[in-house]
ZAMARGU-4260 file (C-alpha; in steps of 0.2 Angstrom, whole numbers, plus 5000, padded with zeros to 4 digits):
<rodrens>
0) 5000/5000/5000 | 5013/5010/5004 | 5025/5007/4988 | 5007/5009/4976 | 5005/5027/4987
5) 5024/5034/4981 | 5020/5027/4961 | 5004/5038/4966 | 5012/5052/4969 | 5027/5049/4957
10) 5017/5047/4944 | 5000/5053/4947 | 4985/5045/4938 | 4991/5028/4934 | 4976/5016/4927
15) 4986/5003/4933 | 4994/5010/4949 | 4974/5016/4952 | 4968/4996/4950 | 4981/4991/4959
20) 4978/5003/4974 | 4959/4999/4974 | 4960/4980/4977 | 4975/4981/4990 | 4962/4991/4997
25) 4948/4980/4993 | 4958/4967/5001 | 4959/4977/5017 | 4940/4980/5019 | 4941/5000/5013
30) 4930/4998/5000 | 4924/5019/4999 | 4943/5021/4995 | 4946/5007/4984 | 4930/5010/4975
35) 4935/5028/4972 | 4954/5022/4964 | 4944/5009/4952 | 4933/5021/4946 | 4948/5034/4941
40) 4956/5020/4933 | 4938/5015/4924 | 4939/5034/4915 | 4958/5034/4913 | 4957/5014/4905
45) 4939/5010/4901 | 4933/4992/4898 | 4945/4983/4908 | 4940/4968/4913 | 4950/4968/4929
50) 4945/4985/4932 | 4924/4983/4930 | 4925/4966/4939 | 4937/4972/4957 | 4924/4988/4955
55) 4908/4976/4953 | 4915/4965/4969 | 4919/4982/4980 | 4900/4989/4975 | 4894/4970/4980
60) 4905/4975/4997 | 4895/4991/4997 | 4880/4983/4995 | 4878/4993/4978 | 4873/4978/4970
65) 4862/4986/4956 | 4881/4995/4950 | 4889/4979/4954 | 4880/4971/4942 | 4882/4984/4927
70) 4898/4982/4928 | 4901/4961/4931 | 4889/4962/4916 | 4903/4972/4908 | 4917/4960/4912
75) 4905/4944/4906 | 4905/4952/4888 | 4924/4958/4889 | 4929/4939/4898 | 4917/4929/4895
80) 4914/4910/4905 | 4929/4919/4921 | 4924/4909/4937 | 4927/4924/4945 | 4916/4935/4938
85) 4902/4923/4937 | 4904/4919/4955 | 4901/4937/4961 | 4889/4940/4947 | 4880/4926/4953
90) 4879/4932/4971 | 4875/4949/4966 | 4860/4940/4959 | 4856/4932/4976 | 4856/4949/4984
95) 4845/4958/4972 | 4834/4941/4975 | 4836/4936/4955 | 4840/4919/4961 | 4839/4906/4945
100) 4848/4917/4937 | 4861/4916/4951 | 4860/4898/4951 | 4864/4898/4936 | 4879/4908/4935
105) 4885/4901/4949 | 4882/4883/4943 | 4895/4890/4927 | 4908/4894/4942 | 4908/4878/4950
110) 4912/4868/4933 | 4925/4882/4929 | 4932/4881/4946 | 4926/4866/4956 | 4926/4867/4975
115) 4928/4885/4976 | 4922/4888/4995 | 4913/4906/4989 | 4905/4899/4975 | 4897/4885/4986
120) 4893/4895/4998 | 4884/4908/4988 | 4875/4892/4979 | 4872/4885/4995 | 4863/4901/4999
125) 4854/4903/4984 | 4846/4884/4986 | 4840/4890/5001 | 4829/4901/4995 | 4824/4894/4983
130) 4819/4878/4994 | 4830/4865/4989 | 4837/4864/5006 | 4845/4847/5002 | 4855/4852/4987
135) 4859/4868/4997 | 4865/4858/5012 | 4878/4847/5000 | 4887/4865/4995 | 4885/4872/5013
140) 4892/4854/5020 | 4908/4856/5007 | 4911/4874/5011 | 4912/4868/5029 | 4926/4855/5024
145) 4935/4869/5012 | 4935/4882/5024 | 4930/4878/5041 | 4922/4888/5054 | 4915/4903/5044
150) 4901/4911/5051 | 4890/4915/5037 | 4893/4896/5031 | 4889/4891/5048 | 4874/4902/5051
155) 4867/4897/5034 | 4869/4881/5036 | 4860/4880/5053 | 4845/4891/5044 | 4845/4875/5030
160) 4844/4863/5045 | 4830/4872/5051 | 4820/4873/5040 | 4825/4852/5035 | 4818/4851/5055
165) 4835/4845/5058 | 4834/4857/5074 | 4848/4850/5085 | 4863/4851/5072 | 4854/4867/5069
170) 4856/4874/5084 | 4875/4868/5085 | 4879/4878/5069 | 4870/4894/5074 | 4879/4891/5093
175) 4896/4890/5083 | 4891/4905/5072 | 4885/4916/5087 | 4904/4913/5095 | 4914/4917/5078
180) 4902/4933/5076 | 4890/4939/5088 | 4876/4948/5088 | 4872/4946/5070 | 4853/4947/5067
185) 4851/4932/5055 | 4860/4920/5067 | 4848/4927/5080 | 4833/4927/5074 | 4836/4908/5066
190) 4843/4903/5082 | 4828/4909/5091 | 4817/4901/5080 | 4827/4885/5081 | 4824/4885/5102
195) 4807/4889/5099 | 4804/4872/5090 | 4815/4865/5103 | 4804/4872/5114 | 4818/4883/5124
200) 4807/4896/5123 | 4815/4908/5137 | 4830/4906/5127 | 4821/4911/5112 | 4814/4926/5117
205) 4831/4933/5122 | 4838/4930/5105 | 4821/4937/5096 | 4823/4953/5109 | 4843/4953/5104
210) 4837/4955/5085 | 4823/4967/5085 | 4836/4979/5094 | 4849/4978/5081 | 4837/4978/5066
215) 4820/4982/5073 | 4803/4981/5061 | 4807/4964/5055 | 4792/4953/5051 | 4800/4935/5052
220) 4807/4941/5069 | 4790/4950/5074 | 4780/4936/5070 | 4791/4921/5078 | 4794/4932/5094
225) 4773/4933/5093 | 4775/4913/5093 | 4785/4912/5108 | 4777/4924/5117 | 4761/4913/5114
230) 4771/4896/5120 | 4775/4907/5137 | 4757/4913/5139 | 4761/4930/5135 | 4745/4933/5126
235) 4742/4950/5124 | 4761/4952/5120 | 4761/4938/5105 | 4746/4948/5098 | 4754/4964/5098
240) 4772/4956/5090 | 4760/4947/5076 | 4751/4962/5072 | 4766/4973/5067 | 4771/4957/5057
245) 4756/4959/5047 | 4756/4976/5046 | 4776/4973/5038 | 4773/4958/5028 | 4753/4958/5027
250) 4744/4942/5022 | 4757/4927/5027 | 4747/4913/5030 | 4759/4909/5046 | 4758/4924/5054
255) 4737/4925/5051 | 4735/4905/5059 | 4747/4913/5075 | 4739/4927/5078 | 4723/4920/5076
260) 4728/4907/5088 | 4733/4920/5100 | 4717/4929/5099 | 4708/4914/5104 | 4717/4914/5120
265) 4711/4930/5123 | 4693/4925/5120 | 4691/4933/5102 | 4684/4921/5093 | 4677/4929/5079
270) 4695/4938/5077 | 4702/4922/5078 | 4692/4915/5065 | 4693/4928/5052 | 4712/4925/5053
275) 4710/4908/5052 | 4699/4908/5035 | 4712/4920/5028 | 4727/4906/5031 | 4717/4894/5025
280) 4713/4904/5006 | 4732/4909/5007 | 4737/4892/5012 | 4723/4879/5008 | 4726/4860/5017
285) 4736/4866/5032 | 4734/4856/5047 | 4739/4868/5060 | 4726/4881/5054 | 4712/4867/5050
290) 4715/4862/5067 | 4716/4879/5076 | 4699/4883/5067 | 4690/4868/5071 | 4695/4873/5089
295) 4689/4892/5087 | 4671/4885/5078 | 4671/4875/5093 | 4671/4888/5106 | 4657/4897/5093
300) 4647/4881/5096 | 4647/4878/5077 | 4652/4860/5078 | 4650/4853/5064 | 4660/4866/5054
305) 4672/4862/5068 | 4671/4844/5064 | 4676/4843/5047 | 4690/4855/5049 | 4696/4845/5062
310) 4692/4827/5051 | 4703/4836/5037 | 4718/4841/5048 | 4717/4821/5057 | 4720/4815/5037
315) 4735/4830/5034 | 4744/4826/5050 | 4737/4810/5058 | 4740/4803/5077 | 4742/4823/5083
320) 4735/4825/5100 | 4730/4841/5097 | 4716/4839/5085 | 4711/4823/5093 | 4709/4830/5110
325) 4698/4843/5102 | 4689/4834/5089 | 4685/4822/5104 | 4677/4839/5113 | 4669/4840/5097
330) 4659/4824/5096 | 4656/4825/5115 | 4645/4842/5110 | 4638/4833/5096 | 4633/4817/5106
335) 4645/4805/5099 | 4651/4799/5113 | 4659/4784/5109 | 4668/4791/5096 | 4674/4806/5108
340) 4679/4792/5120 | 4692/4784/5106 | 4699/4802/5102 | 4703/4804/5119 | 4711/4787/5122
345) 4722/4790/5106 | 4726/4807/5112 | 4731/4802/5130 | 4743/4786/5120 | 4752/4800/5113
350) 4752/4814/5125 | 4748/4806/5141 | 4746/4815/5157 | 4737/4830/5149 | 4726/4839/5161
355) 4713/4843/5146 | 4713/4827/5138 | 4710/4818/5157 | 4696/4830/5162 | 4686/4827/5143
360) 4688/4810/5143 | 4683/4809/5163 | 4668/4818/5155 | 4663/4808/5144 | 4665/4793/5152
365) 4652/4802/5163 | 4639/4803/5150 | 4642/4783/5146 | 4638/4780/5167 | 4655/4775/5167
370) 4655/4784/5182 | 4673/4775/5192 | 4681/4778/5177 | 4675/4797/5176 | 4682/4799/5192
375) 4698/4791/5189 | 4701/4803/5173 | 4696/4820/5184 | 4708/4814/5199 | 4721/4814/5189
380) 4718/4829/5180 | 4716/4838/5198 | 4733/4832/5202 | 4742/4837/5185 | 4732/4857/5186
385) 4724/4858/5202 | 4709/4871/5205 | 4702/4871/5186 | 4685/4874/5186 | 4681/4864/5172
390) 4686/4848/5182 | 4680/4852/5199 | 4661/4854/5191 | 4662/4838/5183 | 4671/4832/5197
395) 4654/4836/5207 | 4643/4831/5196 | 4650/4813/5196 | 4650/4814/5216 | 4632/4818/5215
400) 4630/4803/5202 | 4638/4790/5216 | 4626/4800/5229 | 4640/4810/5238 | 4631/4825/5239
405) 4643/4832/5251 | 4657/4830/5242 | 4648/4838/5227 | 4645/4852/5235 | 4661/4855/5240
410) 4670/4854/5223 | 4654/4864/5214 | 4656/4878/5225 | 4675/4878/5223 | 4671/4879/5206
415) 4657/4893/5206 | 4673/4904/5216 | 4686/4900/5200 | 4673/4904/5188 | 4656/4912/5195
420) 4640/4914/5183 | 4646/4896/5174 | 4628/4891/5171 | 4632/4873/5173 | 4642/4872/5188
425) 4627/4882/5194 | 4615/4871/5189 | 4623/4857/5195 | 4626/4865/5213 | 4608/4868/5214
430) 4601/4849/5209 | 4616/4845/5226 | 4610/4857/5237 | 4591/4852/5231 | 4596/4834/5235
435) 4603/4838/5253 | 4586/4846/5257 | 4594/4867/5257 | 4579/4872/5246 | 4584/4890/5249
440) 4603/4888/5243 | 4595/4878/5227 | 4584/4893/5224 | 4599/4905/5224 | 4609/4896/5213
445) 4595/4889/5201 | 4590/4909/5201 | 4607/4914/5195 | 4605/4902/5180 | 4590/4910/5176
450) 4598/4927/5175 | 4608/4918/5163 | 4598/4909/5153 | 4581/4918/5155 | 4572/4907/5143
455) 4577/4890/5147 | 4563/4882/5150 | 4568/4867/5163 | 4577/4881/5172 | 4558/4891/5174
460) 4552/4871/5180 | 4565/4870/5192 | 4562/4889/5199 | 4544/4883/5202 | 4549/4866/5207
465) 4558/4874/5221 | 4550/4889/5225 | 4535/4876/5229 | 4547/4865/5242 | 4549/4882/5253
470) 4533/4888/5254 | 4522/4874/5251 | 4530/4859/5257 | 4542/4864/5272 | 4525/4870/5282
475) 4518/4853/5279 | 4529/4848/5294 | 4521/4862/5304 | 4504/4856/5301 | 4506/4841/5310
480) 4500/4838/5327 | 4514/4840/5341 | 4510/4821/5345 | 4509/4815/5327 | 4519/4797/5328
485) 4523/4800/5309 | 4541/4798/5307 | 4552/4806/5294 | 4563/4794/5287 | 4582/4797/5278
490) 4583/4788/5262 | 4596/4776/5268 | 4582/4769/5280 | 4573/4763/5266 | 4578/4749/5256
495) 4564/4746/5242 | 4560/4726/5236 | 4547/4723/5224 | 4536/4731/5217 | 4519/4729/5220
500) 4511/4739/5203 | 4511/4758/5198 | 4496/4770/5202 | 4493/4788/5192 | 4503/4797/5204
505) 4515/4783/5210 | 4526/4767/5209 | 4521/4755/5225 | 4536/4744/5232 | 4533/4731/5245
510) 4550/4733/5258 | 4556/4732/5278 | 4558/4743/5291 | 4568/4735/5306 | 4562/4720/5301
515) 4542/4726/5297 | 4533/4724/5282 | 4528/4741/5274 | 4523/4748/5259 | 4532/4763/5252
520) 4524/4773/5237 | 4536/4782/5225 | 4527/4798/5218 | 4531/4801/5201 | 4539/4818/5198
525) 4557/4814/5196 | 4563/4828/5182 | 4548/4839/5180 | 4536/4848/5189 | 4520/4839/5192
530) 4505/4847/5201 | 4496/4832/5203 | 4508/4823/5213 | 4512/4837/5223 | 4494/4840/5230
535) 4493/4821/5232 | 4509/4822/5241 | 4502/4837/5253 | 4488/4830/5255 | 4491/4812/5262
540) 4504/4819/5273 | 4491/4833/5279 | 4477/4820/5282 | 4485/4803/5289 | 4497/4813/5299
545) 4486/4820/5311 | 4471/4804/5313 | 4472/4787/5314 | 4458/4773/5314 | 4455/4753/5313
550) 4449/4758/5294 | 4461/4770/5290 | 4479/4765/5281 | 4494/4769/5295 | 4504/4782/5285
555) 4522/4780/5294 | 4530/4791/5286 | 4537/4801/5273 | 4556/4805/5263 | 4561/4817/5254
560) 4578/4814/5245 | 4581/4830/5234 | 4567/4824/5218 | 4562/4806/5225 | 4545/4810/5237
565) 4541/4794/5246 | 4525/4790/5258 | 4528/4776/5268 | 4512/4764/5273 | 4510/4749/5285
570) 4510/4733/5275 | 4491/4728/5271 | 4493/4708/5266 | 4477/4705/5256 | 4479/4719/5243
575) 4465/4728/5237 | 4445/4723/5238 | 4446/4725/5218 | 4453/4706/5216 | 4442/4701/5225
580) 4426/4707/5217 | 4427/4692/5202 | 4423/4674/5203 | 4438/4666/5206 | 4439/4678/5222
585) 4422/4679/5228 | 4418/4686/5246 | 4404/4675/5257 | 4389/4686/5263 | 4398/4689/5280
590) 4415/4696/5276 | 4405/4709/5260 | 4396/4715/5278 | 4410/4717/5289 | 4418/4726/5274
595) 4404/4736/5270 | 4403/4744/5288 | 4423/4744/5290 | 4421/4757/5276 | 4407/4767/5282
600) 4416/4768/5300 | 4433/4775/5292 | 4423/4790/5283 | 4412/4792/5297 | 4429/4794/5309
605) 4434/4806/5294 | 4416/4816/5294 | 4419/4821/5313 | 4436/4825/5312 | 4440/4844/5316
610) 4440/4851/5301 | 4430/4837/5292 | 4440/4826/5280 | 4434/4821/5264 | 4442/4808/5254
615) 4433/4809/5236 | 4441/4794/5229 | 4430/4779/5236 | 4433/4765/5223 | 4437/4746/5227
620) 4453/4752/5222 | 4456/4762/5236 | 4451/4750/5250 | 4464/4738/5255 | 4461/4723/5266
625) 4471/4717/5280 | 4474/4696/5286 | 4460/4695/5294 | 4450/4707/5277 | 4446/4722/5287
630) 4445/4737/5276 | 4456/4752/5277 | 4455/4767/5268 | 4466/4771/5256 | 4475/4783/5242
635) 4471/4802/5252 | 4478/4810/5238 | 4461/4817/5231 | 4456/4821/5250 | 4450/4837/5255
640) 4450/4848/5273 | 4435/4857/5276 | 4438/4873/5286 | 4420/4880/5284 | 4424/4891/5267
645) 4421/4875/5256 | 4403/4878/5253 | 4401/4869/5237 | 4409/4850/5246 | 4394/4842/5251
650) 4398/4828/5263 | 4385/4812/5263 | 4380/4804/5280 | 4388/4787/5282 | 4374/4778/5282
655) 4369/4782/5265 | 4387/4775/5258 | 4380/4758/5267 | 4366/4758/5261 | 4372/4759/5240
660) 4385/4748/5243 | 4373/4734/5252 | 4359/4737/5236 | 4377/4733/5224 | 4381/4718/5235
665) 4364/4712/5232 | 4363/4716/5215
</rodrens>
């Protein structure tokens, strides 16, 4: 430099002192100053092939690459087929993103001048862009042997590996790249996106933060630090990374499936989807976005659109847990539960422990009264991600299934405090404290429901239904003498045998009470409201509660276990005095007396009482005989109080009952 300096002065504007000057200094990285020698020996010596191509290579330097490529142009007309002219012409080609043409070029070098590292490497590059990641991983491989540990061979080679899923050897190159020459952007960013698929993804976001400091407003950086930030949670930060990507590099399919995953964590669905259709028109038959839409049409309840997305991405990408967990949620809704069950035993094969899959399936297996296996599924799932309110209401509602209505309760309300106004854990917390006899705490919650679904009409039936219990049913016990002997029993008392026929209001079962014989009536109202056995339910209670005679039926007792409503009856051995009014069954004249006047006494004892009773059901039906055929009275459950307002009952003497049914006996 020094000895070209003195010719300089010596002998001032030199062409070839000028070249000479320029590509020492080209060699020594000053390109401004060698670029400004090469172009006063261009005017002084036009045409010179070694001129125009030194002159091309320091504008390429410069990132000129426009002028670079006039000039290597130039030289290719001058000097034709020169490996080294093709070779910088080719990667000038690269950088103005002209890259079959630069393939080619460079493909000329390499049979000019075989194993030339640059030329591989800038071929290398060139592959890579255009996709042929295997082809550009043989040059990138070579350069590595040629000329070891350079960091732009390393740093693309990594990028190649990345994108052949080859992450590990990636991450090596990009590690070795990062020592030789740090804090370079590209090796960043692909090594962030490398641990992101590694799933490092602290170690990730550190790189991503690195590179959008030292080259800020990238989209691939935006939109893979968007990723991450999703991966760690980071919602509302991936949302804002994805949406300056967009805004850079608008309408990538990638970016739109991302983001519209991220605004589906953050409860906007209808974002989500809009996203999601986009990617799928930019990028039709991708299973990540198939799968994340059937997801978000899911959460809008549209499930069969959700369905055969979900189908679609199962066919693209089969056996990913992913979409089977979610198409099994999907069948679930669409009562499929056998198929649901099979997703969500493939999905816990390949991702097993998985609180979501556990708590479905546990669900499902629910809704197939599988209930051990339910609450096998929901422990687990409470172990893996405790206090989730989706598994502690299902929790409860198996509990309530298997009739621990305590234990319900418990995990329904701890579900109601992680997510109040659910309508279901509501619900269900409602039916619990219905079936542990709190009317008033099953009103409250079954209210709250209605505030949320104001026209669901079971919830209005309930509402009744319960409203009825506190102010119509609790007073019942009120009404009884203070020395009724009727007993209220708890429905583990009771243990039901066979059954003995079903009435209009009722099923009768024939059972034991410490070790007696009784009768206990089931009234049918189980599920929906039903006026008629609620009066006849009121009414029995009301009327054998407070009385007793030889020709009455003993009403024992009564249970109430949340909707089953049981009267409980001494056990009368010869049934009803219909079987025996044929004539295999016939009376003798005596017993059809002794009947007759039974039955007159038993409404007689009711005509007296204070307020008078009348039973209004008087049909062989209703009369029951005991061992030795007494008749007793029966069925109170059209019977009716009189307090003295009743003016339209009128109450036939006793006498004239006996009277019509001796002129039937006759007859």
């Amino acid at each position: 430099m020094e000895d070209l300096d003195k010719a300089d002065v010596l002998e001032p504007n030199n062409a070839f002192t000028l070249r000479s000057r320029g590509d020492v200094k080209r060699m020594l990285k000053e390109y401004q100053g060698a670029l400004e020698d090469l172009d006063k020996a261009n005017v002084l010596e036009p045409n010179n092939a070694i001129t125009l191509r030194r002159c091309g290579d320091v504008k390429r330097m410069l990132k000129e690459y426009q002028g670079a490529l006039e000039d290597f142009d130039k030289v290719d007309v001058l000097e034709p087929n020169n490996a080294f002219t093709l070779r910088s012409c080719g990667d000038v080609k690269r950088m103005l993103k002209e890259y079959q043409e630069a393939l080619e070029d460079l493909d000329k070098a390499d049979v000019l001048e075989p194993n030339n590292a640059f030329t591989l490497r800038s071929r290398g590059n060139v592959k890579r862009m255009l996709k042929e990641y295997q082809g550009a991983l043989e040059d990138l491989d070579k350069v590595d042997v040629l000329e070891p540990n350079n960091a732009f061979t390393l740093r693309s080679r990594g990028d190649v590996k990345r994108m052949l899923k080859d992450y590990q050897g990636a991450l090596e190159d990009l590690d070795k790249a990062n020592v030789l020459e740090p804090n370079n952007a590209f090796t960043l960013r692909s090594r962030g996106d490398v641990q992101r698929m590694l799933k490092e993804y602290q170690g990730a976001l550190e790189d991503l933060d690195k590179v959008d400091v030292l080259e800020p407003n990238d989209a691939f950086t935006l939109s893979s630090r968007g990723r991450v930030k999703y991966m760690l949670d980071d919602y509302q930060g991936a949302l804002e990374d994805l949406d300056k990507a967009d805004v850079l590099e608008p309408n990538n399919a990638s970016a739109l499936s991302s983001r519209g995953r991220a605004k589906y964590m953050l409860d906007d669905y209808q974002g989500a989807l809009e996203d999601l259709d986009k990617a799928d028109v930019l990028k039709p038959n991708n299973a990540f976005t198939l799968r994340n839409r059937g997801d978000v049409k899911r959460m809008l309840k549209e499930y069969q659109g959700a369905l055969e997305d979900l189908d679609k991405a199962d066919v693209l990408k089969p056996n990913n847990a992913f979409t089977l967990r979610n198409r099994g949620n999907v069948k679930c809704m669409l009562d499929e539960y056998q198929g649901a069950l099979e997703d969500f035993d493939k999905a816990d094969v390949l991702e097993p422990n998985n609180a979501f899959t556990l708590r479905s399936r546990g669900d499902v297996k629910n809704m197939l009264d599988d209930n051990k296996g339910a609450l096998e599924d929901l422990d687990k799932a409470d172990v893996l991600e405790p206090n989730d309110a989706f598994t502690l209401s299902s929790h409860g509602r198996i509990k309530y299934m298997l009739d621990d209505y305590q234990g319900a309760l418990e995990d329904l309300e701890k579900a109601n405090v992680l997510e109040p106004n659910n309508a279901f854990s509501l619900m269900n917390c409602g039916i619990v404290k219905f079936m542990l006899d709190d009317y008033q705490g099953a009103l409250e919650a079954i209210d709250k429901v209605h505030h949320l679904q104001p026209n669901d009409h079971l919830i209005l039936q309930t509402q009744k239904w319960l409203k009825w219990m506190l102010n119509e049913y609790q007073p019942i016990i009120e009404l009884l003498p203070f020395n009724s002997s009727i007993q209220s029993f708890t429905y583990n008392e009771l243990n039901f045998g066979t059954s003995l026929g079903e009435g209009a209001f009722g099923t009768v079962y024939q059972s034991y009470w410490k070790d007696t014989k009784i009768v206990i009536k089931v009234l049918k109202w189980s599920g929906s409201f039903n006026e008629g056995a609620k009066k006849s339910f009121i009414s029995e209670v009301r009327t054998l509660g407070s009385i007793h005679h030889i020709n009455l039926v003993r009403l024992l007792g009564y249970c109430i276990k949340g909707l089953k409503h049981m009267l409980v009856y001494e056990y009368v051995s010869n049934s009803s005095l219909d079987k025996w009014l044929y004539e295999d069954n016939l009376l003798d004249w005596d017993r059809r007396v002794c009947i007759i006047i039974g039955v007159a006494q038993g409404l007689a004892h009711l005509h007296k009482c204070n307020p008078i009773i009348v039973h209004l059901d008087i049909k062989p039906q209703n009369i029951l005989l005991d061992q030795d055929y007494t008749p007793k009275l029966a069925n109170f459950g059209l019977a009716k109080i009189l307090d003295g307002k009743d003016e339209d009952v009128v109450c036939a003497p006793p006498f004239f009952f006996l009277l019509v049914m001796c002129m039937h006996t006759i007859s």
